[in-house]
C-alpha positions, 0 to 999 in steps of 0.5 A: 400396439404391434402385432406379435412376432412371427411363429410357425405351427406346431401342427398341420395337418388335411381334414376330409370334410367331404364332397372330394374336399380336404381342408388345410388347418394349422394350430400354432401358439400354445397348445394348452392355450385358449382356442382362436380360430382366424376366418380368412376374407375373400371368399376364396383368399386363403390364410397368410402366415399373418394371420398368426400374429393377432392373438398372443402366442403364450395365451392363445391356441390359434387356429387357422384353416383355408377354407374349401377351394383355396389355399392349400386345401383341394380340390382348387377353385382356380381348377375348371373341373372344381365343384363349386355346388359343395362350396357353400355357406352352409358347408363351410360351417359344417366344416368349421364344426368337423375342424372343431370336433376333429381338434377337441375344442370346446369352445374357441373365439371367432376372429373373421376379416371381411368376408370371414366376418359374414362367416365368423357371425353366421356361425356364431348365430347357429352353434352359439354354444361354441363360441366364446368371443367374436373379434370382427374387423372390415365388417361385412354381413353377406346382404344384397345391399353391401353386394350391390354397393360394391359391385354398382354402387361405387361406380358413382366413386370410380367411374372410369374403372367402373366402365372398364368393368361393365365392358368386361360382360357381354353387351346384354348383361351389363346392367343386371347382377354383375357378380353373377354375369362375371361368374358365368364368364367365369364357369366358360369352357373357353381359358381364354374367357375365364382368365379375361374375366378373372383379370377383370374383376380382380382389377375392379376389386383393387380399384375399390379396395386399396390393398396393401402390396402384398394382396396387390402382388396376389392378384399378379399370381394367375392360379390365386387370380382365377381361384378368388375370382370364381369364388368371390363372385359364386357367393356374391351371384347367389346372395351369399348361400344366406337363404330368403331375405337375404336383400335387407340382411339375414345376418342382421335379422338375427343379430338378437342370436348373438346374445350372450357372446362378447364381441368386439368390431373394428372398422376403419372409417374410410372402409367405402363398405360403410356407405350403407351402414351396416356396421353401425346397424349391427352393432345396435341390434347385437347386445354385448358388441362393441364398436371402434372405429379407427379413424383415417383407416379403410378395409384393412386389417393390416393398417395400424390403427385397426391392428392396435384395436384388434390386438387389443381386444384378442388381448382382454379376451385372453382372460 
């Protein structure tokens, strides 16, 4: 099962969410179709026009946004001046909501890649009533524990460039919360520290994460480079805006919220995110979810079995 043909948006347009901010939305397929909204990954990657293919442009009203920072939405992460104080967890659902209401959508189905996954499920868990259905791939749920895997745990798998890492931070903060070490670099007045820093955690997080060519060919791009980076590492440095009790999962604590909406997660067998179980855990504790697991895949919405499985279940939730 392929992904459908390319298609461009019927319509575009800036929505003032406040805080200085103005997010890019788009809605391409039919108009009078059943709602889709994509979460893009990262935080901080932004919407491809790939996005676009998972749901069926004659049923679907699909619906795509970058998020706060990045994309073509401003002000830019990427830019020193950018306030990252009103980029947040929190406003990034209220976002969702103002997007919705500006749109006049009722109700829409959620489908989240990676970090869109954490998005897609906390919104869902606070405004259950606007959402339909859920179609998660690259499972993720925003705990202390995936944060830790990723950014120390892996080393054990990845030594070499996990030294190349750690020599990226300062002596004295190499054995702390890296995330939040590498967003300090990050926030340097110095252009020179910061572009460094970017370099460097972008280079671990392909060391971690084979990505398709063209995520590769992203991180060449020093504005995307710099934007994700910052991003990434200020939701991971402050536990994801999650709140207390984040270390064992927020998002899998109230996974009982979820009642009621159908859901479908698809995870590849090889996704090293795996290695703390969070997926299975979740998917036991959420009635209503169902789990495929796509064998010989990893974190990679793009691989072939995980876009069969995805394009799968957008097309039983068209009817």
């Amino acid at each position: 099962m392929a992904l459908y043909p390319e298609i461009e948006p019927y319509d575009h347009g800036m929505l003032d969410v406040g805080d200085g901010n103005l997010v890019h939305w788009e809605t391409c397929g039919n108009p009078h179709g059943k709602p889709a909204l994509m979460l893009h990954g990262g935080p901080g990657s932004g919407c491809t026009p790939h996005l676009r293919r998972y749901c069926d442009p004659a049923a679907y009203r699909i619906v795509l946004l970058d998020q706060r920072g990045c994309g073509r939405s401003t002000p830019r992460a990427s830019e020193y001046g950018t306030d990252m104080s009103v980029n947040t967890t929190g406003h990034l659902i209220a976002d969702l909501e103002l997007l919705r209401g500006h749109l006049g959508i009722d109700r829409w189905l959620v489908w989240g890649i990676s970090w869109g996954s954490v998005l897609g499920l906390r919104y869902a868990q606070t405004h259950p009533q606007a959402v339909s259905e859920l179609v998660l791939a690259g499972v993720a749920t925003g705990s202390d524990a995936e944060v830790a895997l990723l950014t120390r745990g892996l080393g054990k798998i990845f030594p070499e460039a996990f030294e190349r890492f750690r020599a990226g931070l300062p002596e004295g903060e190499r054995d702390g919360n890296l995330a939040a070490a590498y967003h300090r670099l990050l926030e340097s007045p110095d252009p020179a520290v910061r572009e460094r820093a970017a370099r460097a955690w972008t280079d671990w997080e392909t060391a971690i994460v084979p990505a398709p060519p063209r995520s590769v060919e992203r991180y060449e791009d020093p504005e995307f480079r710099m934007g994700f980076a910052r991003t990434v590492t200020h939701y991971w440095g402050n536990d994801h805006f999650l709140g207390e009790g984040n270390d064992a999962g927020v998002v899998l604590r109230d996974a009982h919220l979820l009642r009621g909406i159908p859901g479908t997660l698809v995870q590849g067998s090889l996704d090293l995110a795996n290695l703390v179980g969070m997926v299975w855990r979740l998917h036991h504790a959420w009635p209503g979810s169902e789990l495929v697991v796509v064998d010989e895949a990893g974190h990679n919405a793009g691989a072939p079995g995980i876009v069969d499985a995805l394009v799968a279940a957008t097309d039983k939730y068209a009817a």
